[in-house]
C-alpha positions as CSV (number, residue, x, y, z in Angstrom):
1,X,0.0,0.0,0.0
2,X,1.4,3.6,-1.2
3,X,1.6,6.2,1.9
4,X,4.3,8.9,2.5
5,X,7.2,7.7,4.8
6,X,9.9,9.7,7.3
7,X,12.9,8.0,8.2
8,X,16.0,5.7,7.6
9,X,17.0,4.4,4.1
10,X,19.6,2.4,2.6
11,X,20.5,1.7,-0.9
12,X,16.7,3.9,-1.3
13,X,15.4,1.1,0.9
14,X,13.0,1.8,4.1
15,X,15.5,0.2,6.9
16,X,16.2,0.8,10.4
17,X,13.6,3.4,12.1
18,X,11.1,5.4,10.9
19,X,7.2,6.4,10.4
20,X,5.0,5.3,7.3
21,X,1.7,6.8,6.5
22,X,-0.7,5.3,4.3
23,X,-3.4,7.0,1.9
24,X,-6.0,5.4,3.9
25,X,-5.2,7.0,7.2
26,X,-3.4,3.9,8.6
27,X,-0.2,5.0,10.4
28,X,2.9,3.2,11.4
29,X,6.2,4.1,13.5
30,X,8.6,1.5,14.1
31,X,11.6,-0.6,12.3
32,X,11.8,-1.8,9.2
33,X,13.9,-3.9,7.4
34,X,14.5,-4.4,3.6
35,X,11.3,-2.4,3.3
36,X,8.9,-4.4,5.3
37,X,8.1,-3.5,8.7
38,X,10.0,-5.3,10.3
39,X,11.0,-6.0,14.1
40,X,9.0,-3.6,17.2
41,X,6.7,-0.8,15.7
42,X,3.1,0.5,17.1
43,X,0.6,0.6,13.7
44,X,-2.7,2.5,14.1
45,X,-5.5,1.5,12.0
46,X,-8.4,4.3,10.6
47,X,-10.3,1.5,8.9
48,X,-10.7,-0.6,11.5
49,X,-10.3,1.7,14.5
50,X,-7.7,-0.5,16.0
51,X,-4.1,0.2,17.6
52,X,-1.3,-2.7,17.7
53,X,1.9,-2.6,19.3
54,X,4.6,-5.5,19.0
55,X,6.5,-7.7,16.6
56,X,6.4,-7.6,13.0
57,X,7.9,-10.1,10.4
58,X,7.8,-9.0,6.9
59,X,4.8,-6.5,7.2
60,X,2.8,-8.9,9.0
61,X,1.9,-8.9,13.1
62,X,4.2,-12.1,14.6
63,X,5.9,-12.5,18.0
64,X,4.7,-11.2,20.8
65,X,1.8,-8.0,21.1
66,X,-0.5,-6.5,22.3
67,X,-3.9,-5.0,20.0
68,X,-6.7,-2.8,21.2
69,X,-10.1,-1.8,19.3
70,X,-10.9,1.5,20.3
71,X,-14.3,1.1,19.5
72,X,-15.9,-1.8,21.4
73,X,-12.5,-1.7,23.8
74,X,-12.1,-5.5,23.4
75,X,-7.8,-6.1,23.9
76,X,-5.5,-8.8,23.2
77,X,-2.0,-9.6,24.2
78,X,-0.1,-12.5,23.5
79,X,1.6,-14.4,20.7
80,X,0.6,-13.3,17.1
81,X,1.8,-15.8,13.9
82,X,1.8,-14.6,10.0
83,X,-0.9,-11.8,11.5
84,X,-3.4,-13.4,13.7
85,X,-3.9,-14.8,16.6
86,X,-1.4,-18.2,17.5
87,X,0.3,-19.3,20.9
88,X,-0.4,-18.1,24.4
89,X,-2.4,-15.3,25.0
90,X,-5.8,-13.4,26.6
91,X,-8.4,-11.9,24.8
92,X,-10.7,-9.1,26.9
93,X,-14.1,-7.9,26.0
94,X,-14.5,-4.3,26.3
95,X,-17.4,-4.2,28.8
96,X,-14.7,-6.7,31.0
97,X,-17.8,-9.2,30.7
98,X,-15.9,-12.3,29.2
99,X,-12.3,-13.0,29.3
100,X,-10.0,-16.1,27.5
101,X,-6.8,-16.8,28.9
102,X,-5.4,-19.6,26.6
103,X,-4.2,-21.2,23.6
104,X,-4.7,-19.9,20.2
105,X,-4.5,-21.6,16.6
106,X,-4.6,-19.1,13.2
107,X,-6.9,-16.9,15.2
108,X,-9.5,-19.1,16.9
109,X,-9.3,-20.2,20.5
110,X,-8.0,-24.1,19.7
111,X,-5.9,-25.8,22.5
112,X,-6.2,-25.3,26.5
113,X,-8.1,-22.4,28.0
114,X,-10.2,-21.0,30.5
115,X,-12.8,-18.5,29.8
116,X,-14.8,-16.2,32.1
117,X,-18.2,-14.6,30.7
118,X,-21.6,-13.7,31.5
119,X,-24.1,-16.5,31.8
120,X,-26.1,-15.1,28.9
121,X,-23.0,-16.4,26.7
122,X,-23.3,-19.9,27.7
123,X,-26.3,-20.9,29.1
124,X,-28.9,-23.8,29.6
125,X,-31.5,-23.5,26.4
126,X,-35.1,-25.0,26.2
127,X,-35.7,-26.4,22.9
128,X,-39.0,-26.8,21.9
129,X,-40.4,-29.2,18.8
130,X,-43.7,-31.3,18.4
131,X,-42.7,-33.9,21.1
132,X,-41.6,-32.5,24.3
133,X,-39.2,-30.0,25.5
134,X,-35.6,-30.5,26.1
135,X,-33.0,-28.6,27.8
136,X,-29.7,-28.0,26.4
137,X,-26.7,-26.5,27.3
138,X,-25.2,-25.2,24.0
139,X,-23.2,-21.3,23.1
140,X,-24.9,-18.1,23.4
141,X,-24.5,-16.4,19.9
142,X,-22.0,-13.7,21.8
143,X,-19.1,-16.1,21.5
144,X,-16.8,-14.4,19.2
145,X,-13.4,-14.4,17.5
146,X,-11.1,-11.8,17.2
147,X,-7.6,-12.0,15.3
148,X,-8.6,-11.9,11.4
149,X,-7.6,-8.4,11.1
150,X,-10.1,-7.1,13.4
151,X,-13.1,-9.3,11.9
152,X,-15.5,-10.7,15.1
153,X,-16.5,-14.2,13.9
154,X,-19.6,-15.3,15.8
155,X,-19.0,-19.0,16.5
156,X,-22.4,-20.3,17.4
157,X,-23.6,-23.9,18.1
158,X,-26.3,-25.8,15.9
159,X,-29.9,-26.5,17.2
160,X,-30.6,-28.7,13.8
161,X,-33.2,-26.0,13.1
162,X,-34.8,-25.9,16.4
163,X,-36.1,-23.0,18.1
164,X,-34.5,-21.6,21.6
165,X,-35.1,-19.4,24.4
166,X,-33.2,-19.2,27.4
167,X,-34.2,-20.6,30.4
168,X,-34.3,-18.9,34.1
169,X,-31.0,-18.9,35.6
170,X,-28.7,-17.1,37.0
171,X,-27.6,-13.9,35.7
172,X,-25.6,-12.3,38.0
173,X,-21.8,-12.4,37.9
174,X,-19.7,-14.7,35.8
175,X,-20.0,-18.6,34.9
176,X,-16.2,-20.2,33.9
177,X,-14.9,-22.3,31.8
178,X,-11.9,-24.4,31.9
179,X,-10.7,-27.2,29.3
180,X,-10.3,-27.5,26.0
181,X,-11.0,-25.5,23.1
182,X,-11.0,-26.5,19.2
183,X,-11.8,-24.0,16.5
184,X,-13.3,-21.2,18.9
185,X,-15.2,-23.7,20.2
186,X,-15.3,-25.9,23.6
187,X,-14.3,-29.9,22.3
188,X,-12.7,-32.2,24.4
189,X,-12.4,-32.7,28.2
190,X,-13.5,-29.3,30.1
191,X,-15.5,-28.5,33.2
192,X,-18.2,-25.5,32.9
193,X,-19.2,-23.9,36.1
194,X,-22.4,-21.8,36.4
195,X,-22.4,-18.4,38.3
196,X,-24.7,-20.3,40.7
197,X,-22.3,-23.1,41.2
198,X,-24.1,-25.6,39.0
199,X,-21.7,-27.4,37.1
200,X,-20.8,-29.6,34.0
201,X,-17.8,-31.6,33.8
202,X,-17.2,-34.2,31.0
203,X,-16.2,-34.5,27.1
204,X,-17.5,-31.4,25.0
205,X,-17.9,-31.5,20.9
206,X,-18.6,-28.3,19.2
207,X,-19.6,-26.6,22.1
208,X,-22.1,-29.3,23.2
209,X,-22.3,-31.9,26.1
210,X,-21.7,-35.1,24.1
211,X,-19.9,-38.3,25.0
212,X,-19.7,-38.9,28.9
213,X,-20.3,-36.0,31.7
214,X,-21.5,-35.2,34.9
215,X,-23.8,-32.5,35.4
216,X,-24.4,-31.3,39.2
217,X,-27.8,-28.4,39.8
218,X,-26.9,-26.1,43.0
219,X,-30.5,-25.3,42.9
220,X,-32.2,-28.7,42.4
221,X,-29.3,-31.1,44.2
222,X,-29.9,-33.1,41.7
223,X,-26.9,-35.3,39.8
224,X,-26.7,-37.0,37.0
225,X,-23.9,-38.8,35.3
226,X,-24.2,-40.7,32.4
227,X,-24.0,-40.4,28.1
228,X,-24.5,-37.3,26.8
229,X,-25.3,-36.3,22.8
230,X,-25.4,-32.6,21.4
231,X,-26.2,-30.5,24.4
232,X,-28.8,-33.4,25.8
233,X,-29.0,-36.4,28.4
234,X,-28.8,-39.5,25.8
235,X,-28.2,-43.6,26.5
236,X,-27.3,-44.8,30.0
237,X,-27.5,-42.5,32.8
238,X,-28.0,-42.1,36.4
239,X,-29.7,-39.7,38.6
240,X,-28.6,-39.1,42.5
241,X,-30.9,-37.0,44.6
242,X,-31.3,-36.9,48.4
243,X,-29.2,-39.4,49.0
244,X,-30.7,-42.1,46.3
245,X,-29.7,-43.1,43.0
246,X,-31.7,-44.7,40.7
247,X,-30.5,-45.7,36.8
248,X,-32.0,-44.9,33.3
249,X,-32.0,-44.6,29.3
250,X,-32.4,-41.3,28.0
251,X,-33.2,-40.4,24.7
252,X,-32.1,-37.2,23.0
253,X,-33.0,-35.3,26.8
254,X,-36.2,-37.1,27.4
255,X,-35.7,-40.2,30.0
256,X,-37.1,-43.6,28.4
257,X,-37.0,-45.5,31.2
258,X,-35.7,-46.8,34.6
259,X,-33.4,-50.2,34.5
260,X,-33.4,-50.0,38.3
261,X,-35.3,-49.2,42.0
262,X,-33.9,-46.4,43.8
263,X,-30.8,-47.5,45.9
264,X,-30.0,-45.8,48.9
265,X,-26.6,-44.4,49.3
266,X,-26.7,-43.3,53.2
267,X,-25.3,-45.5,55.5
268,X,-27.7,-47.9,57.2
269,X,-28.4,-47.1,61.0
């Protein structure tokens, strides 16, 4: 991109320090090297109303940095590769609401990480179709990712056409979760703590419950642990509630039976 630059040359080259302004507004100070900014240098973005300072490598963001959007104040510092997002690093939301501290692949949250956010962003849904009504716990459409050049790419799970509402719950403060990520999304082996304590801890596949878990309600004291399958209760399962457990088959959230009596776990007097 043509712009008007101040500062070292050699051989007619831009190298060592200086300042490059573009014809779109965009602004850069720093080092360069063989005419690419190259090495530490703080660039300033019009067009997308961002400011990054930190490593460069042939014109492109790598190494370590830090990036702000001056808009929405959403922030990230950590390790950048060929100009997004890659390695180590935490990703704030302006309002302070949800925060990732974790591994990053190409941009998207993919690795190990723990996230901090409103309930509203993750939260238990109630699906409703002919049959019945299911509960499941799948991602708010907040979840975003940052690191494409300032693009926010919504990462939202599928319902397979169903319509949602969310549920009562609790709203106040911030649910976490821990374990890991694939693609901006929770897959794998994580744990996913309410704000009210409730909690889900088990195997995860594009941001749904699915394979095995154990899911534990603060305000019922109800537990079950069992088979999970996108976001619902599905296969062989058991319940534990004041101090009994009893053992079922579920089907896609709605329990098809029991395969046993209620069992007492207390110990006998």
């Amino acid at each position: 991109m043509r712009g008007t630059y101040t500062g070292d040359l050699v051989d007619g080259v831009r190298h060592g320090q200086g300042v490059l302004v573009f014809v779109n507004g965009d602004r850069y100070e720093g080092s360069f090297r063989d005419g690419f900014r190259d090495g530490v240098g703080e660039f300033t973005s019009e067009r997308g109303g961002c400011v990054y300072e930190g490593n460069w490598k042939q014109s492109l963001r790598h190494g370590m940095g830090k990036e702000r959007w001056l808009k929405s104040g959403d922030r990230y510092e950590g390790e950048y590769q060929q100009d997004v997002f890659h390695g180590r690093g935490v990703l704030v939301k302006g309002n302070g609401n949800t925060k990732y501290d974790g591994e990053f692949a190409h941009g998207k949250k993919h690795g190990y990480g723990r996230m901090e956010f409103q309930h509203s962003w993750l939260a238990i849904k109630t699906v409703k179709d002919a049959k019945d009504v299911k509960q499941v716990l799948a991602l708010g459409a907040a979840a975003a990712t940052r690191g494409t050049g300032g693009n926010n790419n919504s990462n939202n799970a599928s319902n397979n056409g169903t319509s949602t509402s969310s549920s009562s719950g609790a709203t106040m403060g911030l649910s976490v979760y821990e374990g890991s990520w694939k693609d901006g999304r929770m897959h794998g082996e994580g744990k996913y703590v309410r704000a009210d304590g409730s909690f889900y801890q088990g195997t995860w596949v594009d941001g749904l419950c699915h394979g095995y878990g154990k899911e534990v309600s603060t305000q019922t004291g109800e537990v079950y642990e069992g088979n999970w399958k996108k976001g619902l209760r599905h296969g062989d399962g058991q319940i534990i509630r004041h101090g009994k457990r009893r053992k079922g088959v579920w089907e896609m959230g709605q329990r098809i039976k029991w395969t046993t009596a209620e069992v007492s776990l207390l110990p006998k007097k």
